[in-house]
mmCIF file of the N, C-alpha and C atoms, coordinates in Angstrom:
data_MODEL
# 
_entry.id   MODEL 
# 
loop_
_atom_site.group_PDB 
_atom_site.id 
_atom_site.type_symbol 
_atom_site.label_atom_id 
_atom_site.label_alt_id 
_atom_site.label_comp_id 
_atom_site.label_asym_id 
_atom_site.label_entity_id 
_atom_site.label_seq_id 
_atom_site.pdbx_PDB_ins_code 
_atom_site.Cartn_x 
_atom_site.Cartn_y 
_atom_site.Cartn_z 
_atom_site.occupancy 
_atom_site.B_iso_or_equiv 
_atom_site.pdbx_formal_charge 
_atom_site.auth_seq_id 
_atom_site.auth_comp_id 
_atom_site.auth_asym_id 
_atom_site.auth_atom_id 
_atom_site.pdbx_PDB_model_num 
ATOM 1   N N  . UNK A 1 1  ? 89.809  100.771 124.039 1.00 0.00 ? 1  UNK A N  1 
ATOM 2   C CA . UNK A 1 1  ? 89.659  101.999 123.274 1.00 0.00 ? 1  UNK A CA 1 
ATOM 3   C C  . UNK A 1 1  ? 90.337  103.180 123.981 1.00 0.00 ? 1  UNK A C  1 
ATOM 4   N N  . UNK A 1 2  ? 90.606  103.012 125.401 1.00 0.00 ? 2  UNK A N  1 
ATOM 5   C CA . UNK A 1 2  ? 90.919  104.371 125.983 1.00 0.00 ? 2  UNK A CA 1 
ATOM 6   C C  . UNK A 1 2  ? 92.493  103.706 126.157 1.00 0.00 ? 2  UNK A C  1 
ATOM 7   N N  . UNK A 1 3  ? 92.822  103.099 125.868 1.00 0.00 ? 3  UNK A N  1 
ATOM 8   C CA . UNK A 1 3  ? 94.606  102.966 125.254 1.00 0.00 ? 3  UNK A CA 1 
ATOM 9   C C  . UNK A 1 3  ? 94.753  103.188 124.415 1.00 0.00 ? 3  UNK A C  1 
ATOM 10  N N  . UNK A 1 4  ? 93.882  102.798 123.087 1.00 0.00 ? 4  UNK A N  1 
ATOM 11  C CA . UNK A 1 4  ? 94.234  103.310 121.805 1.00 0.00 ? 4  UNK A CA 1 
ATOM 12  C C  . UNK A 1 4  ? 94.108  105.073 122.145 1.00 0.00 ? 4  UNK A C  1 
ATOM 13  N N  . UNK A 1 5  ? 92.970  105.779 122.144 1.00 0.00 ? 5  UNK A N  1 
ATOM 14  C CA . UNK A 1 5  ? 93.216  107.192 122.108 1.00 0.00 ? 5  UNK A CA 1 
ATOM 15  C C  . UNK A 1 5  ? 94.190  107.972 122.870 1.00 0.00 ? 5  UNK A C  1 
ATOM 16  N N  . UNK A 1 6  ? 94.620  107.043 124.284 1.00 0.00 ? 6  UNK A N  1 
ATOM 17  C CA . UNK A 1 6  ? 95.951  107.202 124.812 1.00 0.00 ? 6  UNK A CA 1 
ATOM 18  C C  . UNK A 1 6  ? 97.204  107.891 123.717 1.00 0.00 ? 6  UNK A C  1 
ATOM 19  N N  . UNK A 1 7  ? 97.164  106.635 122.914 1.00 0.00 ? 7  UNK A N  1 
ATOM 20  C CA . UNK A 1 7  ? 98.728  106.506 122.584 1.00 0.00 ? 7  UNK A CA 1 
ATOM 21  C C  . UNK A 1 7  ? 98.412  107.194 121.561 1.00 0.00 ? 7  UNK A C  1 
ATOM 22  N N  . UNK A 1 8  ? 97.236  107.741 120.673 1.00 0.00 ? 8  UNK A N  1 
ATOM 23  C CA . UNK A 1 8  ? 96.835  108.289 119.596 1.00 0.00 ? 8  UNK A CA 1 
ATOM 24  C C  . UNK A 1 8  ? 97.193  110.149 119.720 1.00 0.00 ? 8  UNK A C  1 
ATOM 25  N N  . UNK A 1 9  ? 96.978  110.202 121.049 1.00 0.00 ? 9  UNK A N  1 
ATOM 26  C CA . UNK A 1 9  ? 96.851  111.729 121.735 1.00 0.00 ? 9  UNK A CA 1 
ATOM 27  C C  . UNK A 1 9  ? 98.300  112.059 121.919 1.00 0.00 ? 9  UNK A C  1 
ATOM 28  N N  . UNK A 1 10 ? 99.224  110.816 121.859 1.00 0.00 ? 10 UNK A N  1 
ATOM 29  C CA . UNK A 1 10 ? 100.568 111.812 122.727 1.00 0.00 ? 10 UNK A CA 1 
ATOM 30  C C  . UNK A 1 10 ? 101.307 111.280 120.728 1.00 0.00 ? 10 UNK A C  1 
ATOM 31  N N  . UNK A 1 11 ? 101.171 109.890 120.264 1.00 0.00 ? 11 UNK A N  1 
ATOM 32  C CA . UNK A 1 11 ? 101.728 109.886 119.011 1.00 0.00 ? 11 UNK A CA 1 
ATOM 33  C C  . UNK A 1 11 ? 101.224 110.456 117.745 1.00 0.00 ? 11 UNK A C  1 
ATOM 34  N N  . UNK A 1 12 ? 99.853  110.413 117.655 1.00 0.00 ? 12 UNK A N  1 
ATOM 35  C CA . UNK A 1 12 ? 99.002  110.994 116.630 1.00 0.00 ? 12 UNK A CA 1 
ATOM 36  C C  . UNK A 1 12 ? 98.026  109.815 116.197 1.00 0.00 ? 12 UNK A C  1 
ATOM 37  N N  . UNK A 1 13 ? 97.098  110.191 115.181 1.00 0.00 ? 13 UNK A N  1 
ATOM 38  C CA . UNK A 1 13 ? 97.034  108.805 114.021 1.00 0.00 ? 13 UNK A CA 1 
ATOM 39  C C  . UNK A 1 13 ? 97.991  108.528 113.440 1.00 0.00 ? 13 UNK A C  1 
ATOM 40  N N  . UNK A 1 14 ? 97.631  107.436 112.951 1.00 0.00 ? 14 UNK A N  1 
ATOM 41  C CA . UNK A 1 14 ? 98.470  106.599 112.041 1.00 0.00 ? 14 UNK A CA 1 
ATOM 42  C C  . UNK A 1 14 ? 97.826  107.339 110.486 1.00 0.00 ? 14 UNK A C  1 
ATOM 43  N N  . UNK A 1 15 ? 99.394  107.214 109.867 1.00 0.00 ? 15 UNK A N  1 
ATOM 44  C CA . UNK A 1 15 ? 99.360  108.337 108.483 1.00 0.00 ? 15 UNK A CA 1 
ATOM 45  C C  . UNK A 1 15 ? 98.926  107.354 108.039 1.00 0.00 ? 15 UNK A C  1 
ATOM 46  N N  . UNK A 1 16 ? 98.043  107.784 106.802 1.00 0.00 ? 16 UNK A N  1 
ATOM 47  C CA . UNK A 1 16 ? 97.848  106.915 105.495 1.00 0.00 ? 16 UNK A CA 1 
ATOM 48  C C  . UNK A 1 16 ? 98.825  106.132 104.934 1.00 0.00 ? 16 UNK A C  1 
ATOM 49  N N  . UNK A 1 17 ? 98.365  105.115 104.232 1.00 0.00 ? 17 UNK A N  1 
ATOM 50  C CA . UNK A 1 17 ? 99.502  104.335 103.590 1.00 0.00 ? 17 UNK A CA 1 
ATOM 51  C C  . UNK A 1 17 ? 99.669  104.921 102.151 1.00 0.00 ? 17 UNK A C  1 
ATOM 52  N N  . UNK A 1 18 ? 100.670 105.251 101.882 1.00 0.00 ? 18 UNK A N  1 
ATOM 53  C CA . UNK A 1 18 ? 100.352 105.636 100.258 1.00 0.00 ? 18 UNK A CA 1 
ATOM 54  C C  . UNK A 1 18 ? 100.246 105.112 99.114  1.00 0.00 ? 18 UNK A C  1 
ATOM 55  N N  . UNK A 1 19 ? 100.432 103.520 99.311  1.00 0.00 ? 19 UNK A N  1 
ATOM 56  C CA . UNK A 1 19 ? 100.269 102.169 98.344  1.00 0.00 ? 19 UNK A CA 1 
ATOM 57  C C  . UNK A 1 19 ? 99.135  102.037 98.593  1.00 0.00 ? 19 UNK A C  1 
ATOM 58  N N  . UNK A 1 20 ? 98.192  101.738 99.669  1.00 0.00 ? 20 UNK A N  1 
ATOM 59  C CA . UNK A 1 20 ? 97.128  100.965 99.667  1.00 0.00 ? 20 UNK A CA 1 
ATOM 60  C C  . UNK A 1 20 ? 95.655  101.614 98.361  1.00 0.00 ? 20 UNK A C  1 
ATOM 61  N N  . UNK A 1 21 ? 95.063  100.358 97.494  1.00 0.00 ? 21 UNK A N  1 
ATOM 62  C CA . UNK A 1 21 ? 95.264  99.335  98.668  1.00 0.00 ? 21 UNK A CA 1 
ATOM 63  C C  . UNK A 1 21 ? 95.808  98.604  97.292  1.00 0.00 ? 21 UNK A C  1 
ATOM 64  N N  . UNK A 1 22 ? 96.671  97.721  97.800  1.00 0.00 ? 22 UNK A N  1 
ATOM 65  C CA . UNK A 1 22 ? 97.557  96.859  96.965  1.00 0.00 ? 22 UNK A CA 1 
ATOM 66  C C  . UNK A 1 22 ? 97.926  95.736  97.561  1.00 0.00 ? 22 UNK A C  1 
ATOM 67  N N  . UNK A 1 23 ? 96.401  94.887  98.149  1.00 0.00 ? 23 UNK A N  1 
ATOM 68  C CA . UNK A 1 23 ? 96.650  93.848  98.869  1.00 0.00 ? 23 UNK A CA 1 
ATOM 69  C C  . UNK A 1 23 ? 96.815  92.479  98.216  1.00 0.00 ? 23 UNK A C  1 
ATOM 70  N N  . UNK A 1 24 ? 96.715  92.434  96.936  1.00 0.00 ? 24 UNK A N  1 
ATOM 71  C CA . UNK A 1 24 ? 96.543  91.018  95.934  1.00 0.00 ? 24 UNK A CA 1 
ATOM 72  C C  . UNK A 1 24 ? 97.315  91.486  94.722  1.00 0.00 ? 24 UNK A C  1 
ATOM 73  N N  . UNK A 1 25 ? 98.425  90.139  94.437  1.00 0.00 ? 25 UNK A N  1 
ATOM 74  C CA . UNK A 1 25 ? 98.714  90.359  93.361  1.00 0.00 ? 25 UNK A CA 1 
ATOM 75  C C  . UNK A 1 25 ? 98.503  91.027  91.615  1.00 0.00 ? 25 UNK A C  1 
ATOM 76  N N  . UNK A 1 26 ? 97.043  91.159  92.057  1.00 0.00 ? 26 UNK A N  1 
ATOM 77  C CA . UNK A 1 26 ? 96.781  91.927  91.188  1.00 0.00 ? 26 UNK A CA 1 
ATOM 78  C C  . UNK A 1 26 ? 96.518  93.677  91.069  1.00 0.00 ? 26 UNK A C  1 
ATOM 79  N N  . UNK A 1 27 ? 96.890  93.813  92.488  1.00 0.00 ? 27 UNK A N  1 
ATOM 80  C CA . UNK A 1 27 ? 96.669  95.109  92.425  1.00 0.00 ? 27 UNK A CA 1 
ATOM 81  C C  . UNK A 1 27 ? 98.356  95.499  92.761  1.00 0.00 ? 27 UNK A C  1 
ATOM 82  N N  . UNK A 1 28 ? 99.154  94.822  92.802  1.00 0.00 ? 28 UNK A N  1 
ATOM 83  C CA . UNK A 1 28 ? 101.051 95.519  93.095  1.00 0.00 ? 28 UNK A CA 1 
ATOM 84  C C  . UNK A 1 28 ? 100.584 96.796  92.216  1.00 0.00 ? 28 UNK A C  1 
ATOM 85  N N  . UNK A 1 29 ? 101.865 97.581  93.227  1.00 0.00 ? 29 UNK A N  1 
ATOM 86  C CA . UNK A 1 29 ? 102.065 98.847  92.792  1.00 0.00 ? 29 UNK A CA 1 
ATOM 87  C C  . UNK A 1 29 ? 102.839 98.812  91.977  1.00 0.00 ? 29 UNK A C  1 
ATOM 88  N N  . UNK A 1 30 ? 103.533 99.440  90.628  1.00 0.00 ? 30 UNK A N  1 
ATOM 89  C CA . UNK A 1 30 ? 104.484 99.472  89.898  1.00 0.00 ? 30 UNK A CA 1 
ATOM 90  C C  . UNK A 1 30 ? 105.424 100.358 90.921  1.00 0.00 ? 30 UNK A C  1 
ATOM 91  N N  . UNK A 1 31 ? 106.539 100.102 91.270  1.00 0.00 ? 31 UNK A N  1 
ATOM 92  C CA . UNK A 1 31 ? 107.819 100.833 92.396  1.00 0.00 ? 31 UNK A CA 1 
ATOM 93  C C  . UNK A 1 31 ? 109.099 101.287 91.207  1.00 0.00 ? 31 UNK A C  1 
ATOM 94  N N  . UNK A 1 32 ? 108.764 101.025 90.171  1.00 0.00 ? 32 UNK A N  1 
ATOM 95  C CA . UNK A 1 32 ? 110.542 100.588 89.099  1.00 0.00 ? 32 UNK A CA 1 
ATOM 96  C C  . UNK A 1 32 ? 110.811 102.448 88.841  1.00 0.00 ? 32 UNK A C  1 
ATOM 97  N N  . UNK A 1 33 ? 109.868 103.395 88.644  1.00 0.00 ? 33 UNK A N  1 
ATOM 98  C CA . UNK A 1 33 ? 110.213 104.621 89.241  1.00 0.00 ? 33 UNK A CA 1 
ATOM 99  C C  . UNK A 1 33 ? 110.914 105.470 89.726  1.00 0.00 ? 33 UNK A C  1 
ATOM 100 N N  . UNK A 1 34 ? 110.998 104.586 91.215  1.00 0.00 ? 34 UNK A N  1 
ATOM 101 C CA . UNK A 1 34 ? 111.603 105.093 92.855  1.00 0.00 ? 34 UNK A CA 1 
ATOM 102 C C  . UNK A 1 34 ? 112.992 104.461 92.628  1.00 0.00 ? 34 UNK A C  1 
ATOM 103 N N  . UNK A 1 35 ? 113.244 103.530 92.360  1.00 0.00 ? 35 UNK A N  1 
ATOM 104 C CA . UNK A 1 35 ? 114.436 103.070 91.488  1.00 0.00 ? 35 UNK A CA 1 
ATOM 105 C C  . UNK A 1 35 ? 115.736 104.249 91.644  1.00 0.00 ? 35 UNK A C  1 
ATOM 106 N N  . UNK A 1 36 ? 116.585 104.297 92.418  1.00 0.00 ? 36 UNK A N  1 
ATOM 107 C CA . UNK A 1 36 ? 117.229 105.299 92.542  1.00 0.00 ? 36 UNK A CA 1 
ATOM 108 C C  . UNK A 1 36 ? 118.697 104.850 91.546  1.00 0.00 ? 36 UNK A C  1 
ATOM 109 N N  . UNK A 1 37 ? 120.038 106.001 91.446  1.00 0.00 ? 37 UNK A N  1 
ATOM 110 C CA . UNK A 1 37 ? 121.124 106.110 90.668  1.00 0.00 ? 37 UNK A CA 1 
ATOM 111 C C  . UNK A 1 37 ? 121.570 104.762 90.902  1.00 0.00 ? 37 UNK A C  1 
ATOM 112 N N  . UNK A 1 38 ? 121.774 104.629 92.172  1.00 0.00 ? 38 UNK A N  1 
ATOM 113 C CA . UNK A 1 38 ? 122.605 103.239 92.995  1.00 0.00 ? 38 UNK A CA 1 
ATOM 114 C C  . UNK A 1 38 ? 121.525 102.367 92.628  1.00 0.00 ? 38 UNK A C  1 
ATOM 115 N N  . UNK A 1 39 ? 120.868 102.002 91.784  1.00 0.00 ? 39 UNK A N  1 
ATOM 116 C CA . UNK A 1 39 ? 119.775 101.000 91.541  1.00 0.00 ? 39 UNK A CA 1 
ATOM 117 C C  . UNK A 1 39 ? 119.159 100.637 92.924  1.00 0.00 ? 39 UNK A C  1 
ATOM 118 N N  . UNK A 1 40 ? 118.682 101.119 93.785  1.00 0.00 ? 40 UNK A N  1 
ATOM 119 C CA . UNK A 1 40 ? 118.223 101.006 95.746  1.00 0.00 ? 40 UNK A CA 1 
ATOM 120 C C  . UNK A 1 40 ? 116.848 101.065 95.144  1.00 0.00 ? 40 UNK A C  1 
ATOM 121 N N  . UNK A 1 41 ? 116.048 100.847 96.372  1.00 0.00 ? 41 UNK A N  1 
ATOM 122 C CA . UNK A 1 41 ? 114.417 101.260 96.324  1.00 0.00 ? 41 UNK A CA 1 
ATOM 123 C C  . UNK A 1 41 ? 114.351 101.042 97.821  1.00 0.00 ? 41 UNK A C  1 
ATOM 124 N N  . UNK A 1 42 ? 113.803 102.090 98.345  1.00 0.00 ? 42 UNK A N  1 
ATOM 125 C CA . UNK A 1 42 ? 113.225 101.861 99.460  1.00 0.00 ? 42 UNK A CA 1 
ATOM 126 C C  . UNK A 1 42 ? 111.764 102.456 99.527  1.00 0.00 ? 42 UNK A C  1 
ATOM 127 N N  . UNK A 1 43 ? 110.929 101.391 100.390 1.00 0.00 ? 43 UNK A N  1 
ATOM 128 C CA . UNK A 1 43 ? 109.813 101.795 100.242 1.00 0.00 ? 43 UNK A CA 1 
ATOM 129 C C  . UNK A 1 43 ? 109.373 102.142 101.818 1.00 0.00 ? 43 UNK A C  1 
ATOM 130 N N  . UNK A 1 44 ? 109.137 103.151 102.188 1.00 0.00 ? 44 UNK A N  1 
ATOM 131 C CA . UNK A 1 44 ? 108.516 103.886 103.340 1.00 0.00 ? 44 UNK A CA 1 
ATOM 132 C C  . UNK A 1 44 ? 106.814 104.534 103.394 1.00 0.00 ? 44 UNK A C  1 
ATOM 133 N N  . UNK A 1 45 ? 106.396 104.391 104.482 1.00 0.00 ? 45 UNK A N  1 
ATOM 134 C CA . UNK A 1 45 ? 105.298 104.781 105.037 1.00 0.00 ? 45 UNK A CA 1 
ATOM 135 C C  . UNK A 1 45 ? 103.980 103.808 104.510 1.00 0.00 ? 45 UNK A C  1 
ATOM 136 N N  . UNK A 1 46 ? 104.810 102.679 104.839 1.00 0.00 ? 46 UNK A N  1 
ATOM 137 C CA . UNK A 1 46 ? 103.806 101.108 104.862 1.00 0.00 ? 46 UNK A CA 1 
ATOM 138 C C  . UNK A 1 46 ? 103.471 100.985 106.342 1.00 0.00 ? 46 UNK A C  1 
ATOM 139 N N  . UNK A 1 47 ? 101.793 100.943 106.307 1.00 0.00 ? 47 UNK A N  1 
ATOM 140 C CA . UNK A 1 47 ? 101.005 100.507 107.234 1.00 0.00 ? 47 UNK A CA 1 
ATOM 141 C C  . UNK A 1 47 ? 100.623 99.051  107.431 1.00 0.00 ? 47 UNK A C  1 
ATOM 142 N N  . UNK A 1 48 ? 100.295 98.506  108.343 1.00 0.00 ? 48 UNK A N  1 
ATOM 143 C CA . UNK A 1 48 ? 99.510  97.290  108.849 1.00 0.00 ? 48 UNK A CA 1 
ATOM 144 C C  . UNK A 1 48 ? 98.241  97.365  109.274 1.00 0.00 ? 48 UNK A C  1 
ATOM 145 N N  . UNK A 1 49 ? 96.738  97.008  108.652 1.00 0.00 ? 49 UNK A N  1 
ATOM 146 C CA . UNK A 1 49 ? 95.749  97.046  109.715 1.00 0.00 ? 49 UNK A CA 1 
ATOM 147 C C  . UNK A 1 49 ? 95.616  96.177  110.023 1.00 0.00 ? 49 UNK A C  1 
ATOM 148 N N  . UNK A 1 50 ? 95.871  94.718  109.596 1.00 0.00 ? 50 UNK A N  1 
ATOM 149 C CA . UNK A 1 50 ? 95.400  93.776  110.578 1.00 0.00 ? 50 UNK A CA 1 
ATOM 150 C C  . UNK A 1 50 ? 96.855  92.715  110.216 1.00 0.00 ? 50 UNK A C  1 
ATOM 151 N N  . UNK A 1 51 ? 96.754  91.851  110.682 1.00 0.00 ? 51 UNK A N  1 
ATOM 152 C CA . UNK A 1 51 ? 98.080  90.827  110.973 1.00 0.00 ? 51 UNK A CA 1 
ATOM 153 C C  . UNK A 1 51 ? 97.747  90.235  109.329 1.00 0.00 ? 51 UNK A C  1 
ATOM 154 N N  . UNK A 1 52 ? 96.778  90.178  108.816 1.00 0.00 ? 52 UNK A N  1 
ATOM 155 C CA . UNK A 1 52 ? 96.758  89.429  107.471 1.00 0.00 ? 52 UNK A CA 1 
ATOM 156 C C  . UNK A 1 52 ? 97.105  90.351  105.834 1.00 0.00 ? 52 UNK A C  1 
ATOM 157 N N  . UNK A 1 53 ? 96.981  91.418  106.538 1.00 0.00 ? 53 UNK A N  1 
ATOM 158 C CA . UNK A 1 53 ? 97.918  92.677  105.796 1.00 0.00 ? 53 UNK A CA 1 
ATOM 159 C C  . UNK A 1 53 ? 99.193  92.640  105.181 1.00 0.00 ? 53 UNK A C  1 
ATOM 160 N N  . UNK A 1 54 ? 98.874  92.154  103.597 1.00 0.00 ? 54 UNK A N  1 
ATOM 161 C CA . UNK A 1 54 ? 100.082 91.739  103.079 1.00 0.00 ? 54 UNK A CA 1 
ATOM 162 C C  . UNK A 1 54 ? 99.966  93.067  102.037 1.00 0.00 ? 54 UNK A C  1 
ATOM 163 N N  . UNK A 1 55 ? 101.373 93.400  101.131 1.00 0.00 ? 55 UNK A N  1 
ATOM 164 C CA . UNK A 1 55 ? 101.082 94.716  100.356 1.00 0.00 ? 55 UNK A CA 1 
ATOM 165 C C  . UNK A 1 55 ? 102.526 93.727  99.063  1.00 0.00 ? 55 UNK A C  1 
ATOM 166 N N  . UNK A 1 56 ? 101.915 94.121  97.903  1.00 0.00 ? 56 UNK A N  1 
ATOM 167 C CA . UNK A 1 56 ? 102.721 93.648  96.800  1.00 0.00 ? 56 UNK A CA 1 
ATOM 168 C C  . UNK A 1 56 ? 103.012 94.425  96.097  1.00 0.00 ? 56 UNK A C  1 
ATOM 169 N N  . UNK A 1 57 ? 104.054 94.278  95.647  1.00 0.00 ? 57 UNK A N  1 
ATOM 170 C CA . UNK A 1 57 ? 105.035 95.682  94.743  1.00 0.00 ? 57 UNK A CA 1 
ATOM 171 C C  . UNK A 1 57 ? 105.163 94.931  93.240  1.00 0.00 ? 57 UNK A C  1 
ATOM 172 N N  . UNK A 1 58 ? 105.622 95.533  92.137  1.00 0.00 ? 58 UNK A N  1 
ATOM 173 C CA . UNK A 1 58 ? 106.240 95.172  91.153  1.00 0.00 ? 58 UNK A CA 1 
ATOM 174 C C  . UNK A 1 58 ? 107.000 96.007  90.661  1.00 0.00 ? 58 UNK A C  1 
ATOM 175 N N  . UNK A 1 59 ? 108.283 95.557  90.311  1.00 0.00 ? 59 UNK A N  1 
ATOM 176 C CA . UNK A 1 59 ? 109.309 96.164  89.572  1.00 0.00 ? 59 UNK A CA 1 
ATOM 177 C C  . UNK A 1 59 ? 109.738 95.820  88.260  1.00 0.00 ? 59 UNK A C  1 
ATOM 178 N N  . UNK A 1 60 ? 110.071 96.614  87.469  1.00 0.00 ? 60 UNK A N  1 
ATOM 179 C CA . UNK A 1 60 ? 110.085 96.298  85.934  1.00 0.00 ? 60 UNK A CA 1 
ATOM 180 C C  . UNK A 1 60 ? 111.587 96.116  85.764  1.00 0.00 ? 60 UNK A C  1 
ATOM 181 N N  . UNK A 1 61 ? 112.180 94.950  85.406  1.00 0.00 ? 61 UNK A N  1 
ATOM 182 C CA . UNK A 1 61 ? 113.991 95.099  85.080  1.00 0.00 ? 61 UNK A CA 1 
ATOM 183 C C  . UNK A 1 61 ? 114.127 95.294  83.445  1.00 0.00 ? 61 UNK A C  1 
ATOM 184 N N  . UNK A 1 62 ? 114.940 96.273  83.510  1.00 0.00 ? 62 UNK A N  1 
ATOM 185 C CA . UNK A 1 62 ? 115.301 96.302  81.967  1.00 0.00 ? 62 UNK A CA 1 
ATOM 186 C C  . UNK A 1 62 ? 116.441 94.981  81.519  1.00 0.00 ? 62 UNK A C  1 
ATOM 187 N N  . UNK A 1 63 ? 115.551 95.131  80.565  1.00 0.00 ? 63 UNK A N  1 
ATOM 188 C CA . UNK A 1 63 ? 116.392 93.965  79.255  1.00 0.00 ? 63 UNK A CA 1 
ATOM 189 C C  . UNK A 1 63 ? 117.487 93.455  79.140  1.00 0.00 ? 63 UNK A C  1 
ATOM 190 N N  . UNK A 1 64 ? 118.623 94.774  79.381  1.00 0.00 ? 64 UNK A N  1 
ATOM 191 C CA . UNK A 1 64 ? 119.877 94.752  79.286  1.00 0.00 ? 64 UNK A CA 1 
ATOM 192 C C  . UNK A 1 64 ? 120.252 94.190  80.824  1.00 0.00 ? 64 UNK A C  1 
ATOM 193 N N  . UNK A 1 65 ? 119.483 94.428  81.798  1.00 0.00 ? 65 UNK A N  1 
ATOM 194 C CA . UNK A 1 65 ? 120.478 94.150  82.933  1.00 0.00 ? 65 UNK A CA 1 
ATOM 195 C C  . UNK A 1 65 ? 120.956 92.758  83.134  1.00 0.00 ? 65 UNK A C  1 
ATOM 196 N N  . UNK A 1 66 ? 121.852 92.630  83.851  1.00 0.00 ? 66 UNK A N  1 
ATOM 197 C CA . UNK A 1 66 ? 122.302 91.640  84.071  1.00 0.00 ? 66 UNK A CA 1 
ATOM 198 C C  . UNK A 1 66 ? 122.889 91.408  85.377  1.00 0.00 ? 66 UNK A C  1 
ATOM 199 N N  . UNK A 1 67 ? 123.030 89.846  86.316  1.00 0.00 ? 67 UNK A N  1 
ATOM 200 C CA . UNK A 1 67 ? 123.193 90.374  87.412  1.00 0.00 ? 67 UNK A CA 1 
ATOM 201 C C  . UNK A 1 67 ? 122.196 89.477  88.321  1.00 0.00 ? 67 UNK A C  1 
ATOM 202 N N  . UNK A 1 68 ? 122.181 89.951  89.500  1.00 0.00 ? 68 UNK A N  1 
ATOM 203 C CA . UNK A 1 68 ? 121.308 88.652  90.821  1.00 0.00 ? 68 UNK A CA 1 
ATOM 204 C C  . UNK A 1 68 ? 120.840 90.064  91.111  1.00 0.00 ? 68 UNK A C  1 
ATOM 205 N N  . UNK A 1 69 ? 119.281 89.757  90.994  1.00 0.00 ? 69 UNK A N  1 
ATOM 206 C CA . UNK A 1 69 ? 118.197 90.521  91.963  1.00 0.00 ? 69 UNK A CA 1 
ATOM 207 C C  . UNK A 1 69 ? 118.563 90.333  93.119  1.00 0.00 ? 69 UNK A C  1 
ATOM 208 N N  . UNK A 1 70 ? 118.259 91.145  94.142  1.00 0.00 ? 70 UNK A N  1 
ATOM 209 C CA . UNK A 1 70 ? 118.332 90.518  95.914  1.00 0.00 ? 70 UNK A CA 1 
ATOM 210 C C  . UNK A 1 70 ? 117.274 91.296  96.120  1.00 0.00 ? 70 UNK A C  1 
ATOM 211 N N  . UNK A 1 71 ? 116.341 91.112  97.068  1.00 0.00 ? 71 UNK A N  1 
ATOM 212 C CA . UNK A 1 71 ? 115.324 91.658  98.256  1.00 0.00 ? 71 UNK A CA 1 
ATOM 213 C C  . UNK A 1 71 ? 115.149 91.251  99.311  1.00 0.00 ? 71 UNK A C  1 
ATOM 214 N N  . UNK A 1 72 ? 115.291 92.424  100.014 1.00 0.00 ? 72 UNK A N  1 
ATOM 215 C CA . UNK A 1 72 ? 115.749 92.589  101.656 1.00 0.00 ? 72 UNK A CA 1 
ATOM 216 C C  . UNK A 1 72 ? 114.252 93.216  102.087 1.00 0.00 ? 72 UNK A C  1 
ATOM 217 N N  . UNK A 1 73 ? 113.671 92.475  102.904 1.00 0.00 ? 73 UNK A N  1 
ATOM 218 C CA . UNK A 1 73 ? 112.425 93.161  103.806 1.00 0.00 ? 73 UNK A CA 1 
ATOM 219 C C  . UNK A 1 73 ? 112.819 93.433  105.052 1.00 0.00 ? 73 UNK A C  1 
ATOM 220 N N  . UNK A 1 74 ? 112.462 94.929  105.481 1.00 0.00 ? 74 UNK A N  1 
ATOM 221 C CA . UNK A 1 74 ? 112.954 94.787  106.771 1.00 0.00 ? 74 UNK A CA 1 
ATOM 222 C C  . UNK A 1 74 ? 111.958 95.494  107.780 1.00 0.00 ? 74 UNK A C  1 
ATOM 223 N N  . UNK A 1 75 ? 111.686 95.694  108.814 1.00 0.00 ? 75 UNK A N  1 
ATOM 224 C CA . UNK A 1 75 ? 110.006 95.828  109.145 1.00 0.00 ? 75 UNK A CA 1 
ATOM 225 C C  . UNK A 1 75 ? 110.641 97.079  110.478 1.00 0.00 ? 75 UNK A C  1 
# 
């Protein structure tokens, strides 16, 4: 505990996650939104509390598109 408040005192807390909680497929966040011009999404200020801390997204593709999805996780 006196490492954690260590590293808490000189880095801070840890910010909120702003997805959570969206730990089961049934709770994904809708992301299709954030969806930028360049069709990109990046998703920032994802937390971990424990190693079994998984977080699920969903994105909506329109109709018309056409084309290879790709997703890149990068930690």
């Amino acid at each position: 505990s006196d490492d954690v408040a260590g590293i808490r005192a000189i880095y801070g807390a840890t910010a909120q996650d702003p997805y959570e909680p969206n730990n089961f497929g049934s709770a994904a966040k809708d992301v299709t939104s954030q969806i930028d011009a360049n069709e990109h999404l990046s998703i920032i200020g994802l937390t971990f509390q424990a190693a079994n801390d998984g977080d699920w997204f969903q994105v909506t593709v329109p109709a018309e598109t056409t084309g290879t999805l790709v997703v890149k996780a990068q930690a």
